[in-house]
C-alpha positions in Angstrom: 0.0 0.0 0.0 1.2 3.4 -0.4 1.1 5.6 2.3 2.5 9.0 1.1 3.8 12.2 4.1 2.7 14.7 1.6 3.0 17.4 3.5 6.6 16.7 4.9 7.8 15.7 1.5 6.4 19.3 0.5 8.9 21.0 3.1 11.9 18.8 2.1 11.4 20.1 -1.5 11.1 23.4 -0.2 14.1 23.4 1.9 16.3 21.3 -1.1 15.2 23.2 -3.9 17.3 26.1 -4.1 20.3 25.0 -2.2 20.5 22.0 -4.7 20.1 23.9 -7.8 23.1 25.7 -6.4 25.9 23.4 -4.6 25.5 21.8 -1.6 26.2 23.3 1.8 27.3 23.4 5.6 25.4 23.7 8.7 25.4 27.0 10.5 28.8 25.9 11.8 30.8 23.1 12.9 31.4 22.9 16.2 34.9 21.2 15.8 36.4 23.9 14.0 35.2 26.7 16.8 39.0 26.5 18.3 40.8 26.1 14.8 42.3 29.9 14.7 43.1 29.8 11.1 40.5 28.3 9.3 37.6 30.7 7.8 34.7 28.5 9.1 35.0 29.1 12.4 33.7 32.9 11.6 30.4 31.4 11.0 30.1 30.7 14.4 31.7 33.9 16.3 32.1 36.9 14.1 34.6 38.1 16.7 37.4 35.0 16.2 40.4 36.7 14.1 41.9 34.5 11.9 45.6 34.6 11.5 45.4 36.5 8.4 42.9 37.5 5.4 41.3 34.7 3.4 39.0 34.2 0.1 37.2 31.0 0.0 37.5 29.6 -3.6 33.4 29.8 -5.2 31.6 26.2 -5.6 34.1 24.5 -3.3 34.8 26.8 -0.5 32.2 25.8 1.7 30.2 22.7 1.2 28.6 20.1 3.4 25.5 18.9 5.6 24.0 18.5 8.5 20.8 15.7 9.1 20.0 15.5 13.1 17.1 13.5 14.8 16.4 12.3 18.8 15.2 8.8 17.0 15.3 8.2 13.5 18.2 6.9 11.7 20.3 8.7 8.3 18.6 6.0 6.0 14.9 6.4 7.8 15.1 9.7 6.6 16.2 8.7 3.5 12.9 6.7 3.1 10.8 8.7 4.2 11.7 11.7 1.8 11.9 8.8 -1.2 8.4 7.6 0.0 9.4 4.0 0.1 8.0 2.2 3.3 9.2 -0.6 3.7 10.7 0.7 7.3 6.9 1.0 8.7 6.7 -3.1 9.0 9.9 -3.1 10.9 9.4 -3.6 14.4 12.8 -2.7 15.4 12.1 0.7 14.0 9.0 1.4 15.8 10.4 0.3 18.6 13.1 2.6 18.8 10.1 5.5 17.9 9.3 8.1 21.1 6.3 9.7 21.3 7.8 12.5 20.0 10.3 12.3 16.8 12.3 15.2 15.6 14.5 15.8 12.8 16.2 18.6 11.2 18.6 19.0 7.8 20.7 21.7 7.5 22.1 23.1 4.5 24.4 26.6 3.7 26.8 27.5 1.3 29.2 30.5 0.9 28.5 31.2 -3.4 31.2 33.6 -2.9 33.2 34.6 0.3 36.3 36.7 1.3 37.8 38.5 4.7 40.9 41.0 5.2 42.6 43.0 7.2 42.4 46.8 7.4 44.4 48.1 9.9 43.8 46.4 13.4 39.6 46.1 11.6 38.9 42.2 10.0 36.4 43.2 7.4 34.3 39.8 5.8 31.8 39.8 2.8 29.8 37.0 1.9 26.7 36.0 -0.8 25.4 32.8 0.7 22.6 30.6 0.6 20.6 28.4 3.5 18.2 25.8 3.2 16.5 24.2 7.1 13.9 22.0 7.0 12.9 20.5 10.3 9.6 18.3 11.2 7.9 17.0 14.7 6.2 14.0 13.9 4.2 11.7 16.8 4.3 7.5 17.1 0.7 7.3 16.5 1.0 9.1 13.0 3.9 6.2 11.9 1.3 3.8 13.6 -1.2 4.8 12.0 0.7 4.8 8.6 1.7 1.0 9.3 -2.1 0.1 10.3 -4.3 2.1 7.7 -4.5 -0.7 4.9 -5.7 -3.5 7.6 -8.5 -0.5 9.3 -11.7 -1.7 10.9 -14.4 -1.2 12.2 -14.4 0.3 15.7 -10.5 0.9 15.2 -9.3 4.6 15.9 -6.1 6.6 16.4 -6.2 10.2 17.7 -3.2 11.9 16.4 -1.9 15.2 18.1 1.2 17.3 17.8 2.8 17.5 14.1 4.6 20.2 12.7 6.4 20.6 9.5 8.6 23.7 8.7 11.1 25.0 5.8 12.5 27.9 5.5 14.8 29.2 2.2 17.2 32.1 2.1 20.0 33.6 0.6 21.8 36.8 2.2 24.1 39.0 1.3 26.4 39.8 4.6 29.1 42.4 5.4 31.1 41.7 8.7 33.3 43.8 11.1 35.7 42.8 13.7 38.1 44.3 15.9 40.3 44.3 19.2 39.0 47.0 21.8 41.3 46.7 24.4 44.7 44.0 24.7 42.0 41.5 26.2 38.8 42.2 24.5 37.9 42.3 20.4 33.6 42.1 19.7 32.4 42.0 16.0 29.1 41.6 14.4 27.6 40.7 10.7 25.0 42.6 9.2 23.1 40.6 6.7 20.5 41.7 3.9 18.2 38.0 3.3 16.2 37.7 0.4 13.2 34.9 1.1 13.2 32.1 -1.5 10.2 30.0 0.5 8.8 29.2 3.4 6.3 26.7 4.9 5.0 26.4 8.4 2.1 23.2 9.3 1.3 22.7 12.5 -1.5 20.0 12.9 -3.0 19.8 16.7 -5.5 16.9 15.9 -6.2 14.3 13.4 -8.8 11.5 14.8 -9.5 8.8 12.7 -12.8 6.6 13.7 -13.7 3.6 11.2 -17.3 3.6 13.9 -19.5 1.8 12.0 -17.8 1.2 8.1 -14.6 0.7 7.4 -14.9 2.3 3.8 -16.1 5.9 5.6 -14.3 7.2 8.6 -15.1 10.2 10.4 -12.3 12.3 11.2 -11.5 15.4 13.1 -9.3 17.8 12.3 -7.5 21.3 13.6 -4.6 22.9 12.4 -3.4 25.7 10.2 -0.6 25.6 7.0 1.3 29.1 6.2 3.3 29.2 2.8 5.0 32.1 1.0 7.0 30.8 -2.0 6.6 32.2 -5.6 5.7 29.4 -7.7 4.5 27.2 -5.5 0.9 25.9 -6.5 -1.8 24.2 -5.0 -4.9 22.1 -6.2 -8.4 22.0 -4.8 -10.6 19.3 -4.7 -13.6 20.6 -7.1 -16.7 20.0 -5.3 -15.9 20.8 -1.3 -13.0 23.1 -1.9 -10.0 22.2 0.0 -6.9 21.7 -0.5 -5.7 17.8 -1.8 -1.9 18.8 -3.5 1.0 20.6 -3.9 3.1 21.5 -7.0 6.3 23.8 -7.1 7.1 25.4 -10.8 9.4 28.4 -11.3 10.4 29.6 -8.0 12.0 33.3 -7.1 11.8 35.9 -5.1 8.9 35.8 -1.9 10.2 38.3 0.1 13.1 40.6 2.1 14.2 40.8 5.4 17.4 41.4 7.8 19.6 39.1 10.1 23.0 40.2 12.3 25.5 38.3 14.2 27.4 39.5 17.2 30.2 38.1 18.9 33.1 39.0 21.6 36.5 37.3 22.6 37.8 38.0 26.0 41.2 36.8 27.2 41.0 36.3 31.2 44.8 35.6 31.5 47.3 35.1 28.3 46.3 31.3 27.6 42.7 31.3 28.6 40.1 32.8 26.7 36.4 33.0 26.9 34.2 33.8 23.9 30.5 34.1 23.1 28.3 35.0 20.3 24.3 35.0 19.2 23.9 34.4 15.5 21.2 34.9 13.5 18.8 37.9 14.8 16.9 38.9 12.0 13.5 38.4 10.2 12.0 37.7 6.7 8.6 39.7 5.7 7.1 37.6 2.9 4.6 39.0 0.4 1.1 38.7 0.0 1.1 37.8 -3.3 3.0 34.7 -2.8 1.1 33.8 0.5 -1.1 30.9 1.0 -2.6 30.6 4.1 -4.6 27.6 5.5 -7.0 26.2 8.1 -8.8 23.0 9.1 -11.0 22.4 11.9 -14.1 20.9 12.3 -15.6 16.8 11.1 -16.3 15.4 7.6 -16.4 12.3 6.5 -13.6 10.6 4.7 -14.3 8.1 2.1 -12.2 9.2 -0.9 -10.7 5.9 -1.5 -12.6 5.0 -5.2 -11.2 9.1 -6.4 -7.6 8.3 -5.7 -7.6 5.0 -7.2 -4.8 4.9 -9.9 -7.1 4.6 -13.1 -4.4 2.6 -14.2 -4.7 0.0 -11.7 -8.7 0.2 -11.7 -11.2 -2.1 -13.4 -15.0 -1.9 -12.2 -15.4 -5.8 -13.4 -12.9 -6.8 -10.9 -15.7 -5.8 -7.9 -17.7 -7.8 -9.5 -16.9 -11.1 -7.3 -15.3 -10.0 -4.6 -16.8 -10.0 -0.8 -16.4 -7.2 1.3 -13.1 -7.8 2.8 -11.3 -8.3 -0.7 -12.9 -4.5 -1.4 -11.2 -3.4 1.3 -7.7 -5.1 0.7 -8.4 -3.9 -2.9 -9.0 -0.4 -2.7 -6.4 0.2 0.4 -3.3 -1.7 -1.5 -4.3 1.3 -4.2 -4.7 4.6 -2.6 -3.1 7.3 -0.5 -4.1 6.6 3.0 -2.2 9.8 5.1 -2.5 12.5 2.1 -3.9 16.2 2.1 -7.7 14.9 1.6 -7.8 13.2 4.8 -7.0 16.7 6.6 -9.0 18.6 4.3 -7.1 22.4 4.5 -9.3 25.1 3.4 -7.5 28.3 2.0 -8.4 31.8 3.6 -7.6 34.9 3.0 -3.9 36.1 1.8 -1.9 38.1 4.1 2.0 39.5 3.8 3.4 37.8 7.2 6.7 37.7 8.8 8.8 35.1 10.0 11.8 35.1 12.6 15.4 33.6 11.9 16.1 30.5 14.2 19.5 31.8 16.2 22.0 30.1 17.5 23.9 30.7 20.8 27.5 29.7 21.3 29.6 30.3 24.2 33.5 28.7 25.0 36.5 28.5 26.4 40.0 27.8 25.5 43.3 27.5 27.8 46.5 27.4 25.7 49.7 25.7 26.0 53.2 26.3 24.1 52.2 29.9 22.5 49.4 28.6 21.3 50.8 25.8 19.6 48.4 23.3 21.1 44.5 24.1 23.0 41.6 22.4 25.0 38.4 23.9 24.8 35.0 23.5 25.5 31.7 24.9 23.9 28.7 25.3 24.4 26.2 25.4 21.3 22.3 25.8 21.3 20.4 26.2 18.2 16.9 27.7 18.7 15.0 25.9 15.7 11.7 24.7 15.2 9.7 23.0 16.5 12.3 23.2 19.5 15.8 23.8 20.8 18.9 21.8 20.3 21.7 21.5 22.4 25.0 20.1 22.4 28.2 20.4 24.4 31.7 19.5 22.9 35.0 19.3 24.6 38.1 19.7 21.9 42.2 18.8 21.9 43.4 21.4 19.3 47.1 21.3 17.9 48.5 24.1 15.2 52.0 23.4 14.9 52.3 25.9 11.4 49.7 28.0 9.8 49.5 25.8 7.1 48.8 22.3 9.1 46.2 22.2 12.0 44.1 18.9 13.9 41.3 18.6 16.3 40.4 16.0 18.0 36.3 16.9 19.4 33.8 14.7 21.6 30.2 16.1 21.6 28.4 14.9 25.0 24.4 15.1 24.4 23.8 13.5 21.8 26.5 11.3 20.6 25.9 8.3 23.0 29.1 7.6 23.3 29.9 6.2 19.9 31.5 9.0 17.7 34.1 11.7 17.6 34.9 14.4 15.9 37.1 15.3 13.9 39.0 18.8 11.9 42.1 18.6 9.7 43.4 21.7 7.9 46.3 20.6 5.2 47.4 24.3 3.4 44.0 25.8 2.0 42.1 22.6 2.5 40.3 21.9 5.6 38.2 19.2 6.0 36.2 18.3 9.2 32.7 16.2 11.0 31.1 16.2 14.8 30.0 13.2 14.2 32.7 10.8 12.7 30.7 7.5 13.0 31.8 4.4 15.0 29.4 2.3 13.7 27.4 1.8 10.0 26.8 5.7 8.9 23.3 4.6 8.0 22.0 3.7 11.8 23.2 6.8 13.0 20.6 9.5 14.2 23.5 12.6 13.6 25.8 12.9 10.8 27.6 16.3 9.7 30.6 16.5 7.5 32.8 19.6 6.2 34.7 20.2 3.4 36.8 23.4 2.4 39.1 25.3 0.4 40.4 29.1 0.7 43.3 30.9 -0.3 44.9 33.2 2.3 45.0 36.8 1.7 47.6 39.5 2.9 50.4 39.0 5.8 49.5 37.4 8.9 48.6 39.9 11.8 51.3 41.5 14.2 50.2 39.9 17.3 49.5 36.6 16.2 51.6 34.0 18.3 52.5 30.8 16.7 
């Protein structure tokens, strides 16, 4: 039977679209290379760090990599779910391993063209990036109910509660500005102009599902609301009640404009221990109301659209024409959509221009130094504020830069790694290369995988105080 996550697959292509049709990308930093004092991706995560000296990251291969996170499911669940193939829901080990509550989150940015330099004791940076999120909170009764809908009965039920689906798509155009203020203290910030590609925010408080009396008409209950603003994305109606049953995207652009800014400071407490902080990511997008569709369901109906979304293909009238009631049902259910847009039944209201806030990030470490600064152990701290909630992790690093052009760390991330991977960053000249989560164990069963790749010239002389 096919059981098809419209929506969620809707958000993926949202959040992939652009970002793919440009190169891949990183996530919005990697935690391992937070203490690597010559390697340009580190900025991303403290505008305030100083490199050595100036830099220009080469365009297409400067920056690229990816970031996939969940509290439950696996690399290659998330594979099947975006490729719709199911045979995962008749595994009992995976819906064992479900909670009641299963997050995930990919990550993409990318650097199309990025550069940094010195002017005077000032460490100006310009960038034209790109970032993709897509992120999605999906309960164990919906994957039960995904697993169970082709053998539904009558009497049988599930009350679903709690999903949400978000994308966001961006590009932004930053100029950045760091400095020392006193011997101890240098601050700097980023000032980013974000131009809205698409966005798409579902949150579904209830689906009930009752097969009460037949098992060929359920009644189901329904609240939630779906906000989109993405030029070229299209949806269809069904034609006699109205609402909303699927989703095309053709010729994306342009949805809408807003404003983001980093800010960071360094602090040395004594010569070979410094702490540093930085919030990344204030800022907002206001999309138009022209590319705005906004969406609401609430209320009962009765669902019994299985002969509509039959595939015609697959249909012949004559083959009812012996069959008793339970080979109708294995029929029709082994040839429709079970979980699809009908069942929820979104009705379109009136367009609106809204606006939608940039998930930030907080970062906050410390580093004590040993043989000028030759080798380092530091700690960080590093929550991300996304939706549908907050992520945490807390890594702990060995860091040895014997020459400018040849650096290592060695990283351990506490919350989440459950003790079975490292991480790892190696600089070699102008290519750095780098992963929190270097895996232990098959890359497919993992629940977090990131992995960095980089290559950037260096610009100018190295600074007058830097101490190798």
């Amino acid at each position: 039977m096919k059981k098809s996550f419209k929506l969620l697959k809707a958000a993926c292509v949202v959040g992939l679209l652009t970002v793919l049709g440009v190169t891949n990308g990183y996530a919005q930093g990697l935690r391992t290379s937070y203490f690597m004092d010559n390697v340009p991706a580190r900025l991303k995560m403290n505008p305030a760090l100083q490199p050595a000296r100036g830099y220009f990251n080469i365009p297409a291969i400067g920056a690229l990599g990816l970031s996939i996170s969940s509290n439950k499911l696996s690399i290659d669940d998330f594979v099947d779910i975006i490729e719709n193939k199911n045979g995962f829901l008749e595994s009992d080990k995976f819906m064992n391993r479900l909670d009641s509550k299963n997050t995930m989150n990919i990550d993409f940015t990318t650097d199309i063209l990025s550069f940094g330099f010195y002017s005077g004791k000032g460490f100006w940076t310009v960038n034209l990036g790109a970032r993709a999120i897509v992120s999605a909170s999906i309960p164990k009764t919906m994957f039960e109910f995904a697993r169970n809908a082709d053998k539904f009965d009558v009497g049988d039920m599930y009350d679903i509660k709690n999903m949400e689906l978000h994308a966001d798509v961006f590009s932004e155009i930053g100029l950045g500005y760091s400095r020392p203020i006193t011997e101890k203290l240098s601050v700097g910030g980023r000032f980013k102009v974000l131009v809205g590609v698409g966005n798409l925010d579902a949150k579904i408080d209830e689906i009930y599902v009752n097969a009460d009396t037949d098992y060929q008409n359920w009644k189901v209950r329904t609240k939630g609301k779906l906000e989109t603003s993405m030029k070229g994305l299209k949806f269809e109606y069904d034609s006699e009640h109205g609402y909303i049953n699927d989703i095309d995207i053709d010729s994306p652009g342009i949805s809408g404009f807003g404003f983001g800014i980093d800010l960071g400071a360094s602090y040395k407490i004594l010569n070979n221990l410094t702490v540093s902080a930085a919030i990344l990511d204030l800022g907002f997008i206001n999309w138009s109301k022209s590319n705005t569709t906004i969406a609401k369901t609430e209320g009962e109906h009765t669902y019994n659209d299985f002969m509509n979304d039959i595939d015609p293909d697959n249909y012949n009238p004559e083959d009812f024409e012996n069959m008793n009631p339970d080979e109708i049902q294995n029929y029709v259910t082994s040839n429709t959509d079970i979980f699809d847009l009908d069942l929820i039944q979104f009705q379109e209201g009136e367009a609106k221009s809204r606006k939608t806030t940039l998930r930030s990030t907080l970062n906050i470490g410390a580093e004590i130094t040993l043989l000028n600064n030759k080798l380092g152990f530091g700690v960080l701290s590093s929550t991300q504020f996304t939706l549908p909630s907050s992520y945490s992790e807390l890594t702990v690093s060995a860091n040895y830069r014997p020459r400018n052009w040849f650096g290592a760390t060695l990283s351990y991330s506490f919350l989440h790694s459950e003790f079975k991977t490292v991480g790892i960053g190696l600089k070699l000249g102008p290519i750095f290369i780098g992963s929190d989560y270097l895996m232990t164990k098959a890359p497919g069963d993992a629940n977090r995988a990131n992995a960095y790749i980089g290559c950037s010239i260096p610009l100018g002389k190295k600074r007058l105080d830097y101490r190798r």
